[in-house]
Steps between C-alpha positions, in 0.01 A plus 500: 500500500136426647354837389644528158243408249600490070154454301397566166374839381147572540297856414410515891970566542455782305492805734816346671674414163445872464605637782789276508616597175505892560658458829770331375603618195419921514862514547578349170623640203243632264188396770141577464247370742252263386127440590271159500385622155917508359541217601249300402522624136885467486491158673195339556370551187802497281504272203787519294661299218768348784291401753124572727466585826390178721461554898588144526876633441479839692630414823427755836662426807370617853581577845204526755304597140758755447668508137801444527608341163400387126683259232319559114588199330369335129524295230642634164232450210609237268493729163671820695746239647541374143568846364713638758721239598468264281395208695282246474447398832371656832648859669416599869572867615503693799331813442500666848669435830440718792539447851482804742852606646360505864449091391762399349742238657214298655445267210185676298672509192637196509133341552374664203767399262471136632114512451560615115790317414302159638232594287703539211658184591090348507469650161827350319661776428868450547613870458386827641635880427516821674374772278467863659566700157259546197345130418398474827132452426371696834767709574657609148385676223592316186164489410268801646754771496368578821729660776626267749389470872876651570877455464581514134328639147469114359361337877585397865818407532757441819749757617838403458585598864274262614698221622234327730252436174835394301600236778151375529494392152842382472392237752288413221692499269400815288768728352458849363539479127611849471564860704264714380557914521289774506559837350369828503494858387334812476306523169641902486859436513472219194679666233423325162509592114216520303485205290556559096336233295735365225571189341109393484538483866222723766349512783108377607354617825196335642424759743237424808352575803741335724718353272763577224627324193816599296558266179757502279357455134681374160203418249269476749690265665591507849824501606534604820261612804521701814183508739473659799142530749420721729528420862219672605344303835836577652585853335376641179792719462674147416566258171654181523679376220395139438662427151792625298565192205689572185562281222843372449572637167367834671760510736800743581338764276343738743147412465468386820560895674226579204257282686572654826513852375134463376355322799698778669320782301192378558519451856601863504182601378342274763652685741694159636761560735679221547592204293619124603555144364657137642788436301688156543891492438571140459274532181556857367797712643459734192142543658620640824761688361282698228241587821771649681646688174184713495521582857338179687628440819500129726216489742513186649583105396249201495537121499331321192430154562 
């Protein structure tokens, strides 16, 4: 393909990274349009424990200097690695893959994947991972708590009803780890009791502009959290749950619809009107199931690599 050109990132590929970027995805879930200032403080200048952004490994692709494609790819810090997987040696991942649907089939993604996976290859490392979901260091929000560019409360993920992503990356060997499903409801309709502290056991709100934190307290101790921030570049009318974690011995005993009924009351007097979260079945059935007891209702599926 004579005209097709893949290069390295550079400030001047901005304004088409931009305009690339909000043509494509304004029809995704939970989309807000970005400018040259968004993205260069949520990518070109992100540092964050798991990795920093390098333009040696943000790959563009063109056609007749038309964007037509980009592949985010990095190296896992040793210490995060360390921490969150518990490895000792070296992790690539794929942050972001995008080619646009009017060039697909002609080979575009297939030349950026090449590129990065031969520089992995250049770098020794013997094992790279697709991560779309919250420790994605550019696309997540395990860190910042920031809303996502779009798709899902916890980051950019892949619909589950797209087959022609899934079959590009099963040439490659890359399986979804999980199905991921989003739920939502309208913050009205939640019907919750009031929580009644016994036992030594209450409640802690950390209560902010943006975000919301429900803990459950024994002694000061915490032993279980609910957090939820407010999706507000997309619409400011809606929260995002982002995590719901009990501890075991804390489990089965109702505390967890006291978390929710909290977050719940207080979104009510943020005038919120409507409230989701990415729940995964393979790891927490009970999870889905006590979102759709209070009135939560399936939205769509994702793949999780």
């Amino acid at each position: 393909m004579a005209d097709l050109v893949i290069k390295e990132f550079q400030k001047s590929d901005l304004p088409k990274i931009v305009d690339f970027w909000n043509t494509n995805f304004k029809g995704r879930r939970n989309f807000w349009r970005i400018t040259k200032k968004t993205f260069i403080k949520r990518i070109v200048l992100k540092k964050s424990s798991v990795a920093v952004f390098d333009p040696h490994t943000y790959l563009v692709a063109l056609l007749d200097d038309k964007m037509i494609g980009i592949l985010h790819y990095g190296v896992f810090d040793k210490q995060a690695l360390k921490i969150l997987f518990n490895r000792e040696d070296s992790l690539g991942f794929i942050a972001f893959l995008f080619v646009s649907p009017k060039h697909r089939r002609i080979g575009v993604g297939k030349h950026l994947m090449d590129q990065a996976l031969k520089d992995f290859s250049n770098m020794g490392i013997k094992k790279t991972i697709i991560d779309g979901q919250c420790l994605n260091p550019f696309y997540g929000n395990a860190e910042d708590m920031e809303q996502p560019f779009f798709d899902t409360p916890e980051g950019v993920s892949i619909p589950s009803v797209d087959m022609e992503t899934y079959n590009f990356f099963y040439k490659y060997g890359f399986m979804p780890r999980y199905r991921g499903i989003t739920l939502s409801a309208q913050v009205k309709d939640i019907k919750i009791d009031k929580f009644k502290a016994e036992n030594g056991f209450e409640l802690g709100i950390k209560n902010t502009v943006g975000m919301v934190v429900v803990n459950l307290l024994k002694s000061k101790k915490i032993l279980g959290v609910l957090d939820a921030l407010q999706m507000k570049q997309s619409d400011k009318k809606k929260w995002g749950i982002h995590t719901l974690e009990i501890a075991d011995e804390c489990r089965g005993k109702g505390f967890g619809k006291y978390l929710l009924g909290k977050l719940v009351e207080t979104l009510k007097k943020k005038k919120a009107k409507t409230i989701e979260c990415i729940s995964i079945r393979e790891l927490s059935s009970e999870a889905i199931n006590f979102y759709q007891h209070y009135g939560f209702k399936k939205e769509c599926e994702w793949f999780i690599y």
